[in-house]
BAFI-3210 file (N, C-alpha, C; in Angstrom, 3 decimals, decimal comma, padded with zeros to 6 digits):
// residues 289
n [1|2|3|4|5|6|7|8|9|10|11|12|13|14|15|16|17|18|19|20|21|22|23|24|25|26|27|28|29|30|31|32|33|34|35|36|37|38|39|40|41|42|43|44|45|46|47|48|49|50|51|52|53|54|55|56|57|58|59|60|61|62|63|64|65|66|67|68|69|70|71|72|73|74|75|76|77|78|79|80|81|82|83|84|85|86|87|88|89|90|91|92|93|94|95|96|97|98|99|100|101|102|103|104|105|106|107|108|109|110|111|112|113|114|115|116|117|118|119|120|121|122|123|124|125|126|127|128|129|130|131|132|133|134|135|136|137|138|139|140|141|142|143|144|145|146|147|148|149|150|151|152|153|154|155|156|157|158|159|160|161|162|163|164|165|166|167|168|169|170|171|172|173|174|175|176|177|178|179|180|181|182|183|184|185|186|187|188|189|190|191|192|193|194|195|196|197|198|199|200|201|202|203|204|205|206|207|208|209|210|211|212|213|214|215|216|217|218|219|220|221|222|223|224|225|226|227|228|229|230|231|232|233|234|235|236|237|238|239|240|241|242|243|244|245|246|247|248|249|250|251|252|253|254|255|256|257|258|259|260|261|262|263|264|265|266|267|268|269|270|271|272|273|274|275|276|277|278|279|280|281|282|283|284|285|286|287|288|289]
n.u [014,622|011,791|008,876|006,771|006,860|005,476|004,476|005,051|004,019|001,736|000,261|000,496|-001,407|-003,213|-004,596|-004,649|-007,055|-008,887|-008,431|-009,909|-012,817|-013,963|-015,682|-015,070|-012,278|-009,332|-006,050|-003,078|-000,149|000,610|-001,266|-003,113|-006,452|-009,936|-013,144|-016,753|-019,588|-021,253|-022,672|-022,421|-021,940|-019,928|-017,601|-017,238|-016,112|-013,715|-012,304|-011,981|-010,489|-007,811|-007,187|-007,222|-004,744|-002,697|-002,501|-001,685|000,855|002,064|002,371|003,400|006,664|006,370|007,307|009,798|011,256|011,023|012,461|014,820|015,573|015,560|017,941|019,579|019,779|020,799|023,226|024,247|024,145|026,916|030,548|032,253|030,420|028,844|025,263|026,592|028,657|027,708|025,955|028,284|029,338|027,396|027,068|025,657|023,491|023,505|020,953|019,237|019,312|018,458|015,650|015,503|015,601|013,454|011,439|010,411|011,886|012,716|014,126|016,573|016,994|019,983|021,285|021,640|023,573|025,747|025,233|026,089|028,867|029,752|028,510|030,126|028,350|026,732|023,702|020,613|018,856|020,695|020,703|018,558|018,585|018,134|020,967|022,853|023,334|026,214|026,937|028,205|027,306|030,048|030,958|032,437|034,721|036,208|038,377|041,979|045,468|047,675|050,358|051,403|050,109|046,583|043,741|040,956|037,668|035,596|033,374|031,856|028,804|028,338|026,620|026,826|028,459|028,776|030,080|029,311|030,620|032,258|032,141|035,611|037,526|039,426|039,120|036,064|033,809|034,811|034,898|034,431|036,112|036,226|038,481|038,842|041,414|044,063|047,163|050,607|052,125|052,110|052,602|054,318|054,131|054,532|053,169|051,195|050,918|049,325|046,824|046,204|042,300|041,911|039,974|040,751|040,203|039,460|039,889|038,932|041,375|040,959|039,820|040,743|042,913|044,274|044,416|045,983|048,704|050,874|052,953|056,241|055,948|052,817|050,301|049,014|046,264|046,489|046,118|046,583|046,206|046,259|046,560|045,039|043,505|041,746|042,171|042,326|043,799|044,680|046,439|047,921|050,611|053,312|054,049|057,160|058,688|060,930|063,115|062,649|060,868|058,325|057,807|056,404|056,304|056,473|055,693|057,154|057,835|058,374|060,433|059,976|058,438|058,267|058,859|057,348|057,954|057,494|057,847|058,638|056,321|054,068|053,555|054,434|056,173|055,355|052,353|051,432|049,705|049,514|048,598|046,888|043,975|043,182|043,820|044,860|042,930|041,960|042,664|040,391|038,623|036,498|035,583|034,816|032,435]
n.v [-052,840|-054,084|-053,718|-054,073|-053,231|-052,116|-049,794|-050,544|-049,214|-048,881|-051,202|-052,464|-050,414|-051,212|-053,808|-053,416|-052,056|-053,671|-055,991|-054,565|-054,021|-055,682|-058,576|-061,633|-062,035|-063,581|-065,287|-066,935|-069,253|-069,926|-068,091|-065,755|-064,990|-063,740|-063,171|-061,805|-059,731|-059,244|-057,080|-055,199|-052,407|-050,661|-052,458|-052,764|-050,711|-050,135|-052,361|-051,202|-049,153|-050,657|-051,399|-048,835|-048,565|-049,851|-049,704|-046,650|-047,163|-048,901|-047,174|-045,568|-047,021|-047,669|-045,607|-044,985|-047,008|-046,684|-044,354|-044,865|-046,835|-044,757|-043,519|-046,061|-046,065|-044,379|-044,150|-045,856|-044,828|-044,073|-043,268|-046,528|-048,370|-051,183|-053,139|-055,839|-055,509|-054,651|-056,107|-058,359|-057,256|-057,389|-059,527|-060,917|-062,875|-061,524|-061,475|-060,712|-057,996|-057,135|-057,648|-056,389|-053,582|-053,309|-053,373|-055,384|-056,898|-057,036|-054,450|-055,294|-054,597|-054,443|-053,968|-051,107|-049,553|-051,211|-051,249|-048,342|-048,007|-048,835|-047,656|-045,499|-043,066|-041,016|-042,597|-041,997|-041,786|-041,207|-038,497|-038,244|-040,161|-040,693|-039,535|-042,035|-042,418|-043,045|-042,751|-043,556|-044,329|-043,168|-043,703|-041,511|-042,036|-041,348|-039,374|-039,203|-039,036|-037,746|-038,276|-038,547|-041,759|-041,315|-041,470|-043,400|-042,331|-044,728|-043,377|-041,772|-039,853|-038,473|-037,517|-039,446|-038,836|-038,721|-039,214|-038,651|-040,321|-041,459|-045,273|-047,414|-047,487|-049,265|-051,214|-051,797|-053,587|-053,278|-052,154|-048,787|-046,501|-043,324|-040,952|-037,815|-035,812|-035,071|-033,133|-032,731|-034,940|-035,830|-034,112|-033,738|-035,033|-037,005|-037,450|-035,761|-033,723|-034,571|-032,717|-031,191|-031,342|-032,189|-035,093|-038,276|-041,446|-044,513|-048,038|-050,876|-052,894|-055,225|-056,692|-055,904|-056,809|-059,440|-058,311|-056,608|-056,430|-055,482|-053,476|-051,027|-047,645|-047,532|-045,515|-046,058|-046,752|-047,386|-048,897|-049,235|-050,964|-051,389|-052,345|-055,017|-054,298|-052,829|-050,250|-048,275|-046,835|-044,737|-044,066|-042,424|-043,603|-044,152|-047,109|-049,081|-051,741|-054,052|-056,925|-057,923|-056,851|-054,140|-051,110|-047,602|-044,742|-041,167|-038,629|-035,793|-032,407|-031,449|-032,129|-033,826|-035,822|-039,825|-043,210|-045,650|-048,614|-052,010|-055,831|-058,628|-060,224|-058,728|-058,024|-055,279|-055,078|-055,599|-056,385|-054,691|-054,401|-053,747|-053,045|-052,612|-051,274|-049,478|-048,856|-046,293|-044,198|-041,921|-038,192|-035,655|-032,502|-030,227|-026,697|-024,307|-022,224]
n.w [005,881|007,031|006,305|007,535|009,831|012,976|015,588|018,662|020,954|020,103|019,625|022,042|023,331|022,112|022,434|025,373|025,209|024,184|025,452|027,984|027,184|025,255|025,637|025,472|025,288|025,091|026,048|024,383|025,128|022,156|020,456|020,158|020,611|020,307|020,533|019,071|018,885|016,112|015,896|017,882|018,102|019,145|018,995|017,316|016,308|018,115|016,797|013,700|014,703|015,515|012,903|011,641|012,670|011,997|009,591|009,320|010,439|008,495|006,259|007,389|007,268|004,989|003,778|004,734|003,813|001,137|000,940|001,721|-000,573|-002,456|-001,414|-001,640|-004,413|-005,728|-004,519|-005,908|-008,661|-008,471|-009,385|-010,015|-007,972|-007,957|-008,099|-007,952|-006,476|-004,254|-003,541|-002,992|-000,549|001,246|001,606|000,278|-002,493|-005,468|-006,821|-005,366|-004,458|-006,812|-006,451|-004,025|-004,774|-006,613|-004,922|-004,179|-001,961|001,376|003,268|005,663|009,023|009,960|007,565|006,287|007,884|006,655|004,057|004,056|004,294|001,980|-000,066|000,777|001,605|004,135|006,038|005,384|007,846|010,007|011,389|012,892|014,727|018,083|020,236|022,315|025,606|027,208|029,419|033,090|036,812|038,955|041,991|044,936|046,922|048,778|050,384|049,666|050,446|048,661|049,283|052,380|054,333|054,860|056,510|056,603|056,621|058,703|059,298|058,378|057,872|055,301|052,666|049,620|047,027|043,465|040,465|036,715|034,249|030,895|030,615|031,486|028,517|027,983|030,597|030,182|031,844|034,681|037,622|038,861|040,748|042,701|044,137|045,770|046,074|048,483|049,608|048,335|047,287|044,747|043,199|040,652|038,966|036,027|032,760|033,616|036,242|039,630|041,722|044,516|044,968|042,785|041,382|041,476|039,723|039,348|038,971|039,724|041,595|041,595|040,246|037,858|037,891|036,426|033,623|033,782|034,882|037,692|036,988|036,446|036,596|036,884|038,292|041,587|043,922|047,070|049,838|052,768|055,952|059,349|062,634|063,310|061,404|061,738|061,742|058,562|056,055|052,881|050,168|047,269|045,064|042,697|041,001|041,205|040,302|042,098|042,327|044,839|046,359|046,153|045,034|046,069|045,139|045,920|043,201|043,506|044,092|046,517|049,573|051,209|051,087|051,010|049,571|049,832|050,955|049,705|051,028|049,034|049,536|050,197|052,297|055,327|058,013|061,691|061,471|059,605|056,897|053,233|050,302|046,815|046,051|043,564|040,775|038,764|036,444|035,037|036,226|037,183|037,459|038,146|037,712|040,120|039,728]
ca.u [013,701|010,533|007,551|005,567|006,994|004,303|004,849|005,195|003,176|000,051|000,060|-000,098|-002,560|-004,887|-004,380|-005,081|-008,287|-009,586|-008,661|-010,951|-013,854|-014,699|-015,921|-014,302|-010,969|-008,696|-004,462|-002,620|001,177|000,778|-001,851|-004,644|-008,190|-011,112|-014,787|-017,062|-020,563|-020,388|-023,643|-021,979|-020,776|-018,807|-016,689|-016,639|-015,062|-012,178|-011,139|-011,510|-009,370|-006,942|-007,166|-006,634|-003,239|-001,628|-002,613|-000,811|002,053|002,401|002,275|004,827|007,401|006,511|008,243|010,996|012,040|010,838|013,815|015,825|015,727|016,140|019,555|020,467|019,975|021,474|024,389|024,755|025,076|028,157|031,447|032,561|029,211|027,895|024,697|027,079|029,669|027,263|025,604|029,440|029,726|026,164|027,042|024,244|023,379|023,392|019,223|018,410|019,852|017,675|014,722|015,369|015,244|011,897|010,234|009,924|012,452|012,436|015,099|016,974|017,704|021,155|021,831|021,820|025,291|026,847|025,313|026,603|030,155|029,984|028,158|030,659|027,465|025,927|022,440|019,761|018,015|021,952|020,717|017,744|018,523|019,232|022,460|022,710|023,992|027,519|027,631|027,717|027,360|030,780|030,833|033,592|034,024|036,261|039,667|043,344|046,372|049,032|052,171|051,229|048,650|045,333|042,830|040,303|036,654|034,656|031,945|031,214|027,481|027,416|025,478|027,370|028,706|028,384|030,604|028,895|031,588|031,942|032,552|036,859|037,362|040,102|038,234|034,401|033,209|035,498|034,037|034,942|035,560|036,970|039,184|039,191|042,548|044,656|048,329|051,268|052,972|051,870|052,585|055,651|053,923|054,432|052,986|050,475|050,768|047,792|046,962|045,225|041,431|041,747|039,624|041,353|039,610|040,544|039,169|038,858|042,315|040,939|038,525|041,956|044,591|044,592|044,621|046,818|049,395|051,396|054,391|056,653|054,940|051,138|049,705|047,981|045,893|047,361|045,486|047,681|045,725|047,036|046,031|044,371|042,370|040,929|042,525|042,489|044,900|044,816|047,274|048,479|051,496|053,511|054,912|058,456|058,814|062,036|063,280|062,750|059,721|057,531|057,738|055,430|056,799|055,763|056,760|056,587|059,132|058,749|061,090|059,941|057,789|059,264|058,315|056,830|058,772|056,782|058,569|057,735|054,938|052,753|053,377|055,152|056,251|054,243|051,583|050,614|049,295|049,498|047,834|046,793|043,104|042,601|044,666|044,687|043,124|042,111|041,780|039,388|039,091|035,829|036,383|033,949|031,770]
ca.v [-052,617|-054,668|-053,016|-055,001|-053,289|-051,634|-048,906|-051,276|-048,764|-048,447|-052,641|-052,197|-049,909|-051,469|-054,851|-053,308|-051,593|-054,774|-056,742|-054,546|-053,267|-056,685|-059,888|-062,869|-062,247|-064,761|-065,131|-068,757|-068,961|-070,014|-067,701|-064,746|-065,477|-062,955|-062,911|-060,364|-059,281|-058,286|-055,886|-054,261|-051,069|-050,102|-053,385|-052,819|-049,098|-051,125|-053,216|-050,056|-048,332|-051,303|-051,352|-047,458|-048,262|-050,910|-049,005|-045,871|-047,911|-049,588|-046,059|-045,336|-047,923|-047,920|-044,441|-045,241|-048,172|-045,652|-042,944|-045,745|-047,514|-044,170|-043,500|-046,989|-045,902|-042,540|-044,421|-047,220|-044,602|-043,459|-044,300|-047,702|-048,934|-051,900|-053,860|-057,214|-055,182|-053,882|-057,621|-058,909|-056,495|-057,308|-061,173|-061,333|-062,887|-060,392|-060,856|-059,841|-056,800|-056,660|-057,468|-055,317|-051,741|-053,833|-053,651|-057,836|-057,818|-055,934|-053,770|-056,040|-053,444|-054,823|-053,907|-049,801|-049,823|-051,921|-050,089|-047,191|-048,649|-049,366|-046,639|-044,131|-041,921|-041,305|-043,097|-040,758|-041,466|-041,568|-037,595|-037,703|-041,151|-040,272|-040,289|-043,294|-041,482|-044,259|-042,228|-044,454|-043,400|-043,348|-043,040|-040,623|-042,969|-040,671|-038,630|-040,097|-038,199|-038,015|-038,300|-039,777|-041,961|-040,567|-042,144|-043,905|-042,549|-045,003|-043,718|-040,518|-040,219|-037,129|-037,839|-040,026|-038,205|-039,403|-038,414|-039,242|-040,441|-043,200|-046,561|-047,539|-047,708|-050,725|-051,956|-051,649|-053,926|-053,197|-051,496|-047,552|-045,507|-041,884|-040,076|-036,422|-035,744|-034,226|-032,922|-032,491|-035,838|-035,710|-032,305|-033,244|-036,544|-036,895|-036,394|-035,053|-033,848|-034,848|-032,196|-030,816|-030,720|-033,297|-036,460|-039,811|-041,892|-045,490|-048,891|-051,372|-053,308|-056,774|-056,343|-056,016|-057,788|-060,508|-058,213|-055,256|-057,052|-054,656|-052,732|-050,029|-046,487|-047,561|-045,184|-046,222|-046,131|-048,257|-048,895|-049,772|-051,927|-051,939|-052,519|-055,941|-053,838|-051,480|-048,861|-048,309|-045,743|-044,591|-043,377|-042,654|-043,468|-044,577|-048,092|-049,238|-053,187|-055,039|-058,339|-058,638|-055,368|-053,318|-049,426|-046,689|-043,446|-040,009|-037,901|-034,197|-031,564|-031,217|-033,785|-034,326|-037,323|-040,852|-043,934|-046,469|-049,880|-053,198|-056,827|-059,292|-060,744|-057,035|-057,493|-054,916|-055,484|-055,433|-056,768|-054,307|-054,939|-052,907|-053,565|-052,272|-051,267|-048,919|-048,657|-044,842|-044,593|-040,946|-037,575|-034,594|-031,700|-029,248|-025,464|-023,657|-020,585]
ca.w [006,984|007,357|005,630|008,347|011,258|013,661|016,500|019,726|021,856|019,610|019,965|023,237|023,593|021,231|022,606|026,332|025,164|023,780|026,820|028,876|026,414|024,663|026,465|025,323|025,143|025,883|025,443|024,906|024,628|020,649|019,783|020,813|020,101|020,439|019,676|019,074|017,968|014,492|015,457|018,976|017,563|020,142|019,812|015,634|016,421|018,727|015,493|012,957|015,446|015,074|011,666|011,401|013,148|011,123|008,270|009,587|010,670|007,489|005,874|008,183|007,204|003,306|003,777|005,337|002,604|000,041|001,087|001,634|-001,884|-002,946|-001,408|-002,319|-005,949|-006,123|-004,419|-006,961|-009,232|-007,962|-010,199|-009,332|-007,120|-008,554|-007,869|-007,199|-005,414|-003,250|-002,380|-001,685|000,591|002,423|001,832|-000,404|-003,583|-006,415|-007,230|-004,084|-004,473|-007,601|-005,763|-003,179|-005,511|-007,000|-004,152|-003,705|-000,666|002,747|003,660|006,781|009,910|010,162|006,508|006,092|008,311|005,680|002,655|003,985|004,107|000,827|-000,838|001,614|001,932|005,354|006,592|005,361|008,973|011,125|011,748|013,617|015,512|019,438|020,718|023,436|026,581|027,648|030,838|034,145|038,151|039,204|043,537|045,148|048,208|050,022|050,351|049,730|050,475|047,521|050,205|053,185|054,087|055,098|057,347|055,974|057,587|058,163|059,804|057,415|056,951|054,401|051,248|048,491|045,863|042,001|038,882|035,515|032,918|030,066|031,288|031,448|027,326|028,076|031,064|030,216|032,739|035,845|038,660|039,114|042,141|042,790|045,546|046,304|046,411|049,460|049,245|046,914|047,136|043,042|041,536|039,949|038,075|034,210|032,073|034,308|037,923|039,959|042,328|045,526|044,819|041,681|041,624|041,018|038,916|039,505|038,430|040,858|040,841|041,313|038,779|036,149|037,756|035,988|032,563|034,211|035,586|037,944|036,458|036,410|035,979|037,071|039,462|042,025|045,035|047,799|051,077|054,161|057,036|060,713|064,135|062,762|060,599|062,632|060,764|057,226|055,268|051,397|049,488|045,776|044,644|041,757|041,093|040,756|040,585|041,543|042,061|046,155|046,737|045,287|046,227|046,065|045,082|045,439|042,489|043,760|044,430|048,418|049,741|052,496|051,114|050,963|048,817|050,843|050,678|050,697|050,988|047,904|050,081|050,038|053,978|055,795|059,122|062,680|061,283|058,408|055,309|052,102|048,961|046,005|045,410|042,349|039,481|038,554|034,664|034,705|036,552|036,803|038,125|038,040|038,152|040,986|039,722]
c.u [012,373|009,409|006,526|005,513|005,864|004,716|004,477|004,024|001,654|000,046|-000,609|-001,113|-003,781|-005,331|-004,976|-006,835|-009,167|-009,576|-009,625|-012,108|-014,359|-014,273|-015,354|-012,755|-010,335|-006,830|-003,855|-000,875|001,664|-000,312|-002,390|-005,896|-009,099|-012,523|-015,375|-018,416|-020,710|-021,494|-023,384|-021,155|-019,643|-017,166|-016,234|-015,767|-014,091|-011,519|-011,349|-010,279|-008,236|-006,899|-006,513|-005,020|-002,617|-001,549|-001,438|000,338|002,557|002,510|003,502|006,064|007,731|007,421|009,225|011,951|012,348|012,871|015,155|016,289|015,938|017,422|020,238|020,540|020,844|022,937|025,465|025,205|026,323|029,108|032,160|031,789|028,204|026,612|025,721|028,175|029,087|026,309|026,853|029,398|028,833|026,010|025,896|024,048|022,881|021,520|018,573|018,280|018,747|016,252|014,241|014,852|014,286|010,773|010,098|010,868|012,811|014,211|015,464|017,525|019,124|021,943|021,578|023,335|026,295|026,884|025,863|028,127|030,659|030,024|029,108|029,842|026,593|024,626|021,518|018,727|019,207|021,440|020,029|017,380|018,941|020,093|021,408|023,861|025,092|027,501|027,289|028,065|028,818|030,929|032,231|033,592|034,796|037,705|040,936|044,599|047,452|050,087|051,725|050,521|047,709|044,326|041,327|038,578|035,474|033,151|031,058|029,612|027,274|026,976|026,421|027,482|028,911|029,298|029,531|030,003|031,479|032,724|034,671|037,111|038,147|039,641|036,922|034,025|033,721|034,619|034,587|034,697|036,332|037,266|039,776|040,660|043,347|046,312|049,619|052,360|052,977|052,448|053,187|055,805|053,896|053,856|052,235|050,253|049,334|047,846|046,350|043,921|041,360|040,961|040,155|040,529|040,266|039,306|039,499|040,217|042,178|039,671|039,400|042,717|045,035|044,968|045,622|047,832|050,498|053,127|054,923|055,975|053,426|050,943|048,546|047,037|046,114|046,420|046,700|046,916|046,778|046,104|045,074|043,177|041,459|041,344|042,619|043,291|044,603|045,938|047,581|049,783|052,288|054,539|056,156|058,942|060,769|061,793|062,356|061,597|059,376|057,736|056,904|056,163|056,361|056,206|056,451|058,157|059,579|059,405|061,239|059,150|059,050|058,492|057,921|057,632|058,234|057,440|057,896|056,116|053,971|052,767|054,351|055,038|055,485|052,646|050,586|050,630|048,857|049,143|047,176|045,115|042,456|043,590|043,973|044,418|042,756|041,848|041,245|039,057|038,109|036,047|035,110|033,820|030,789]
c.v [-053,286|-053,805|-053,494|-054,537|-052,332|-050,689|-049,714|-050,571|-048,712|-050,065|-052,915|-051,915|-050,342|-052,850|-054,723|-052,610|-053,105|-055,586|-055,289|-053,954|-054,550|-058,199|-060,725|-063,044|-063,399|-065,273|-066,167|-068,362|-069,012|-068,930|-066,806|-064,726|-064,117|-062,753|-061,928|-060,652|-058,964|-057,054|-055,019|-053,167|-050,581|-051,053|-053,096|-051,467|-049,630|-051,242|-052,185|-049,695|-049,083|-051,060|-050,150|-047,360|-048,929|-050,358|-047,751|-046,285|-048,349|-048,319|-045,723|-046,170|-048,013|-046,446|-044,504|-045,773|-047,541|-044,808|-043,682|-046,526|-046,340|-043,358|-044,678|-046,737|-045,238|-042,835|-045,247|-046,472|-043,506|-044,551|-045,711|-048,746|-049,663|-052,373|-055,309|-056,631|-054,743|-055,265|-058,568|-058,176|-057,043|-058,954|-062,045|-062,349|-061,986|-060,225|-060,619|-058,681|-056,318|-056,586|-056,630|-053,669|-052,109|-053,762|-054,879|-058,247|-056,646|-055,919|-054,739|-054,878|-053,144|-053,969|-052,242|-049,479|-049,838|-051,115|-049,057|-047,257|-048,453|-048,541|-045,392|-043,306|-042,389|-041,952|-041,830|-040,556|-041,458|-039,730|-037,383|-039,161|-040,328|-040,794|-041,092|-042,796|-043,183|-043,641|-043,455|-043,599|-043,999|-042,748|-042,222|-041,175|-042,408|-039,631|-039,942|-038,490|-038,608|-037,272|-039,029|-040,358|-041,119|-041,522|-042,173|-043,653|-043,319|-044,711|-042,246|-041,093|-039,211|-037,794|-038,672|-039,020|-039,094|-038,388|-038,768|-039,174|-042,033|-043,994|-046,499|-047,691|-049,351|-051,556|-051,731|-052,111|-054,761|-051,984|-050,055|-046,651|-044,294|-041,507|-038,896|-036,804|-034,700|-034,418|-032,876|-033,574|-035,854|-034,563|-032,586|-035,142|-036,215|-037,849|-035,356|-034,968|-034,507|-034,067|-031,930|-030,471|-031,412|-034,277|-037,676|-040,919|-043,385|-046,961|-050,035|-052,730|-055,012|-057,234|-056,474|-056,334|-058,829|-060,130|-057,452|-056,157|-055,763|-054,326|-051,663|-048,871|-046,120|-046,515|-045,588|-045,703|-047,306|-048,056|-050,014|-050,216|-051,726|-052,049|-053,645|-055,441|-053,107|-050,362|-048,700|-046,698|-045,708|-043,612|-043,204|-042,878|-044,282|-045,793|-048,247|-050,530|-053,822|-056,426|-059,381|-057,538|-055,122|-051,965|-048,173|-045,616|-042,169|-039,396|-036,040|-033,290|-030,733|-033,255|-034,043|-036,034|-038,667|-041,876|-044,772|-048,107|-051,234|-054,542|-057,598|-059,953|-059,868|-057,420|-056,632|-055,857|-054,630|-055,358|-056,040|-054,278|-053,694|-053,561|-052,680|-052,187|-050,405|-048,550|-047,072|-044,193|-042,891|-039,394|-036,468|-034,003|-030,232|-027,965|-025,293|-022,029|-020,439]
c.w [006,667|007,431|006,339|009,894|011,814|015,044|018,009|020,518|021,403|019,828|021,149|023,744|022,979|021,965|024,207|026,054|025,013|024,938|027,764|028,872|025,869|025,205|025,202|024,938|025,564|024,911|026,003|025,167|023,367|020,143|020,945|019,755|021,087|020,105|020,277|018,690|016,977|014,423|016,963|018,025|018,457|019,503|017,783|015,332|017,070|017,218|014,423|013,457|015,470|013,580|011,023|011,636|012,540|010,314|008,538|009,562|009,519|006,451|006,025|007,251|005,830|003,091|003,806|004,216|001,661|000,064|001,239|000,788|-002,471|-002,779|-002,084|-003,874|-006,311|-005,959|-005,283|-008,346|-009,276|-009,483|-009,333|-008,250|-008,459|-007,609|-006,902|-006,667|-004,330|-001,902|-001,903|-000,590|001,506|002,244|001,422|-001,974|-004,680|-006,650|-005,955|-003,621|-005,710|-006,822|-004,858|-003,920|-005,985|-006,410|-003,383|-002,449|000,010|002,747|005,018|007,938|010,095|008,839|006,021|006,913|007,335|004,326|002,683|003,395|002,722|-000,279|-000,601|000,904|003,170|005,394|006,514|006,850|009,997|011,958|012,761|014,641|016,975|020,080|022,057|024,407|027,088|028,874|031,890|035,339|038,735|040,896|043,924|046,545|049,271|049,672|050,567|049,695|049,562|048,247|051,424|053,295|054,956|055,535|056,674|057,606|057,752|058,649|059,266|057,131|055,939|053,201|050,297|047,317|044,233|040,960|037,869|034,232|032,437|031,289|030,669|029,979|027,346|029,121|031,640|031,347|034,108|036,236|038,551|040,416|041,852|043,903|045,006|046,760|047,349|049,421|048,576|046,386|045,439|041,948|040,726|039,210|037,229|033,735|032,729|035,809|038,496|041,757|043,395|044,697|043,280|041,912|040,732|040,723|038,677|038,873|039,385|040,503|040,781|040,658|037,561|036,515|037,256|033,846|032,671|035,267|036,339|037,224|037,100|036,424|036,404|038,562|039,904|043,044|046,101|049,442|052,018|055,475|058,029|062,170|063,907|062,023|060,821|062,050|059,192|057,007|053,895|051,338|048,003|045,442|043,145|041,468|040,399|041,648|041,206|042,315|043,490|046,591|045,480|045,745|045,285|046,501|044,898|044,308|042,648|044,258|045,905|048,489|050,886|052,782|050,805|050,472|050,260|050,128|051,249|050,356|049,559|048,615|050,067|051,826|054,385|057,351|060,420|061,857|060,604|057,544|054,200|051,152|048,270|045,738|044,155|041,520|038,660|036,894|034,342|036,156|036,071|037,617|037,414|038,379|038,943|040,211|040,454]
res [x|x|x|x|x|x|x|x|x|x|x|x|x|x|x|x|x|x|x|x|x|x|x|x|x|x|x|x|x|x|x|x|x|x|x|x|x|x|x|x|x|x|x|x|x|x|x|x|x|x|x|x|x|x|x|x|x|x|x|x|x|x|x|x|x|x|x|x|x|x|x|x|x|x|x|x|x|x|x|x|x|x|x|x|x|x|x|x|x|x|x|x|x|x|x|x|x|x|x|x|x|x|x|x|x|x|x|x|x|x|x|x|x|x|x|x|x|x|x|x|x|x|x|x|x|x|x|x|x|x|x|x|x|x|x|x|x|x|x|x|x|x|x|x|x|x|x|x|x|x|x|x|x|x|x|x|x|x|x|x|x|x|x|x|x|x|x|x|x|x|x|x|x|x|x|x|x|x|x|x|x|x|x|x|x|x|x|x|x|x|x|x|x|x|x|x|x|x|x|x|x|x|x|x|x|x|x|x|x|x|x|x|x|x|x|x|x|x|x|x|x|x|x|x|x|x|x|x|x|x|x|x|x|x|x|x|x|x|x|x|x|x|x|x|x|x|x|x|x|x|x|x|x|x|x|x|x|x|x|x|x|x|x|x|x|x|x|x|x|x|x|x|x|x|x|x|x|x|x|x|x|x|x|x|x|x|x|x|x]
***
């Protein structure tokens, strides 16, 4: 770690006082230049007051290295933790490693990670770092019926609804939507039914079709077009490829539902269109108190 580093916000602030307490400031793109009085007191309490902060800062930081050259010690002497096993590891040359517990070379930010690795003993500062929230706003863009389809509204104005969950783990940076789920075309899915009052948790499928190539097994969410598109439909169901179709199967134990059967082209006939928009990666399902 860099025995030089400085608290970004006190920079700031010292740097804005001075720009609007002492005349002649002036800021290039290679440099900042300032003059001063050397008998305005006011303007010689400014640069103390800088001065006071680097100093702190640098206080700061000599700490840090401090507690940190003294784990690296304590760790080295562990059985089997050398000095030059500890700079292969950090892709170092062995006297730098000496230098480093000397004092004569800055700790690198990158390089407490690796020591850890090495030393297998935790980061004496990994405790009081803050977690980094992964959550993202995931929209709930409407209802789908798991058995038939379900009419797509488009002229709902109620409020937008929002999940908060991690991003897709296999596809990070695919889009995510969610559908409230309506009826029992699902119950009787494995491993896990997916039920009335579930939300379907889907990833947008032309966002991963080119990594998720459709198969066997994938549940999805299937939108059905007719009346030249004046109507929209959703549905869930579960794929099962062959040679000449694709078909969309409920798996539930009322049998009154029926797979839906689309030609190899994804056109049915009279002029409606089925297709595939969310590939089904998890759901969820809040209890009400």
């Amino acid at each position: 770690m860099d025995s030089h580093i400085c608290s970004l916000g006190n920079w700031l602030q010292t740097i804005e006082l001075l720009d609007n307490r002492v005349g002649g400031f002036a800021s290039h793109a290679d440099n900042v230049r300032y003059s001063y009085r050397p008998d305005n007191s006011e303007c010689t309490k400014i640069l103390k007051d800088l001065e006071n902060v680097l100093c702190e800062n640098q206080t700061m930081a000599d700490e840090v290295t401090e507690k940190y050259l003294e784990w690296i010690k304590q760790g080295l002497a562990q059985p089997g933790k050398t000095q030059s096993g500890l700079a292969k590891h950090l892709g170092i040359a062995h006297p730098q490693i000496t230098q480093l517990l000397q004092g004569k070379r800055s700790l690198k930010v990158s390089e407490p990670p690796k020591i850890a690795e090495y030393l297998e003993l935790p980061d004496p500062f990994s405790e009081i770092r803050p977690a980094t929230s992964r959550l993202v706003p995931i929209p709930v863009i409407g209802k789908t019926e798991a058995g038939s389809f379900r009419e797509v509204d488009d002229m709902d104005q109620s409020e937008p609804v929002f999940l908060s969950l991690p991003p897709d783990e296999r596809f990070p940076g695919a889009r995510q939507v969610a559908f409230d789920v309506e009826g029992d075309s699902m119950n009787a899915l494995r491993p896990r039914p997916i039920l009335p009052g579930d939300r379907a948790v889907c990833v947008a499928y032309e966002d991963v079709a080119h990594d998720a190539t459709l198969r066997d097994g994938m549940v999805v969410v299937v939108e059905r077009t007719r009346d030249g598109g004046h109507t929209r439909e959703w549905s869930i169901k579960q794929v099962e490829i062959y040679a000449d179709r694709t078909e969309f199967h409920p798996r539930s134990n009322n049998p009154k539902h029926k797979p839906i059967v689309v030609k190899r082209d994804m056109h049915a006939d009279e002029g409606t269109v089925v297709e595939i928009i969310g590939l089904v990666r998890r759901v969820v399902n809040d209890f009400e108190f």
